[in-house]
N, C-alpha and C positions, 0 to 999 in steps of 0.2 A: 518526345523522348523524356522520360522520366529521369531528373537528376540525381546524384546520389543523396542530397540532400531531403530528399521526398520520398526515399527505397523503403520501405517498410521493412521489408527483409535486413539493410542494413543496422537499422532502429534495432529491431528484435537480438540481435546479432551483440549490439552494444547494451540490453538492457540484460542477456544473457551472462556476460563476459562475468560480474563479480560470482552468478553462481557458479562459475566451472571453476574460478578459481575458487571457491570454497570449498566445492568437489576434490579437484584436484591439490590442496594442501591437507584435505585428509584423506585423500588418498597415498597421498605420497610421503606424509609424515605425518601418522596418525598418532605420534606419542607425544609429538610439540601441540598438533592441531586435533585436537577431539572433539569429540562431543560438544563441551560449554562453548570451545569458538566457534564449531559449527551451526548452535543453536543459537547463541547470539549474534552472528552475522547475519544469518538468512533473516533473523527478526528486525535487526536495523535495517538492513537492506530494502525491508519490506514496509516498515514506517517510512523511509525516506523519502520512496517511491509514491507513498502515499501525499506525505507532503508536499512533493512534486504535484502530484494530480490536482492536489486539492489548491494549490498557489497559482493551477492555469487561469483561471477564470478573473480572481485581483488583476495579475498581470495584463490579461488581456482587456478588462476593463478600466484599469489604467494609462495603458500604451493601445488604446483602440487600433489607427494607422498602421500601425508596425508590423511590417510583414512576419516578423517571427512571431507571435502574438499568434496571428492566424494559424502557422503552422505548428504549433503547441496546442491551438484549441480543435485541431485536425487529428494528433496524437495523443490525446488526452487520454481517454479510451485504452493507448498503448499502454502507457503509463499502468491506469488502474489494472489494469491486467496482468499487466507485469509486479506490481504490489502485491496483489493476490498471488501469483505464484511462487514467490519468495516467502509470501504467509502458508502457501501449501507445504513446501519444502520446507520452511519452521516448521510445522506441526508433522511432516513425517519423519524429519530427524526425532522430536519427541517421541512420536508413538516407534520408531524403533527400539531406541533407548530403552522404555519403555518395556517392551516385548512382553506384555499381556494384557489384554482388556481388565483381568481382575485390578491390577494397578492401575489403570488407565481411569476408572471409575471409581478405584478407591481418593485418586487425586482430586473428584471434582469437589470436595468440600473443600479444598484449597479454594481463596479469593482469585487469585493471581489465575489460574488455572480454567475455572470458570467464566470468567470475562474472557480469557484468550478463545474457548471455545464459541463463547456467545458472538464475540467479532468474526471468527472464520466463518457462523453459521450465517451471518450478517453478508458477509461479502458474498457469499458461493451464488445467490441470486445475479451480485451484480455484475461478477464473472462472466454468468453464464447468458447475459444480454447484452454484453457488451457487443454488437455485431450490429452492423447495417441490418438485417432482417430484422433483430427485435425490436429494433428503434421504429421498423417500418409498422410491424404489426401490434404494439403497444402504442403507439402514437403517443400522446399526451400521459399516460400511465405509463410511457418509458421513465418522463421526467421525476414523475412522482417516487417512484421505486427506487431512484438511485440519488435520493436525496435520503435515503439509507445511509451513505457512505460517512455523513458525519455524527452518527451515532455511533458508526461502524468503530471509525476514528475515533471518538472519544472512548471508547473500547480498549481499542488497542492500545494508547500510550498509556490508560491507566492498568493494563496487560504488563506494558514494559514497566513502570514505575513499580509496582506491584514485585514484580519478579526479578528484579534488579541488583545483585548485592550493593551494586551503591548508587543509589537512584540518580546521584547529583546531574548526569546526561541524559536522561530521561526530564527530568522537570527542566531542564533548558529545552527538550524538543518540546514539551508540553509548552512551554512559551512561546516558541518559534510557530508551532502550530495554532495558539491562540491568534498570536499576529498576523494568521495568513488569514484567517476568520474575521475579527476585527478591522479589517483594512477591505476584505469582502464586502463585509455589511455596508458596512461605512459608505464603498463607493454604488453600491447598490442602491443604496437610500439616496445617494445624491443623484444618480442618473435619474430615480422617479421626482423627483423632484425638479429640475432643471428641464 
């Protein structure tokens, strides 16, 4: 029997929960909650989730035994998927906003604007293999292709930094996200080595 702790459905359930309530505080007071916190939530939400993803691999390379270790590098996958969809959901609050391609295309000479598109167009591969079948039928060209994601990432926080009226929370996640990197490397190069 399957624990609650291993439901996937459960996971989904809790990675869902800050969109409905994003949903649901503009929906329900949309003159407190508009637009810019809708647009800036879904976007941290969706770095976060990112750096989530990208922090399983340190961790589990550092706590190798530990069974939660395991079950993080099991939901990984959930995770980036869940990133990505809080990045879909940022970009269709934009393009509502929005409400014309003519603007939508007049925005891409904006820097900020272009990298945000360059990272979604980034991820929507990685989306879209995240699944037990693509991993079965890319085999080894699974790995490669989703080693996308840290281009991806460096995309997106300089998307937030960029677009940010005051970037000072952005360049701390740009830190915090270097250090998930640097402590990656790091333990990487010592397992080949040892």
């Amino acid at each position: 029997m399957q624990t609650k702790r291993d439901s996937r459905p459960l996971l989904w359930l809790l990675l869902a929960l800050p969109g409905l309530w994003i949903l649901g505080q503009w929906a329900l007071t949309p003159q407190d909650y508009g637009y810019g916190h809708a647009i800036a939530d879904s976007g941290k939400w969706a770095a976060w989730l990112l750096m989530a993803t990208l922090a399983v691999t340190p961790l589990r390379l550092a706590f190798r035994r530990q069974a939660w270790t395991l079950w993080l590098m099991r939901r990984r996958r959930d995770l980036g998927v869940a990133s990505f969809t809080y990045a879909a959901g940022h970009t269709l609050v934009y393009l509502w906003r929005k409400g014309s391609l003519d603007i939508v295309l007049g925005e891409l000479a904006s820097d900020y604007i272009l990298v945000g598109w360059f990272a979604l167009a980034l991820f929507l591969p990685l989306a879209i293999t995240s699944n037990d079948v693509s991993v079965r039928r890319l085999k080894r060209s699974w790995k490669l292709l989703h080693r996308l994601v840290y281009p991806a990432a460096i995309l997106t926080f300089l998307h937030w930094v960029w677009s940010a009226f005051d970037p000072t929370t952005a360049w701390i996640h740009v830190g915090i996200l270097a250090a998930i990197e640097i402590v990656r490397l790091a333990l990487q190069r010592r397992q080949r080595v040892t």
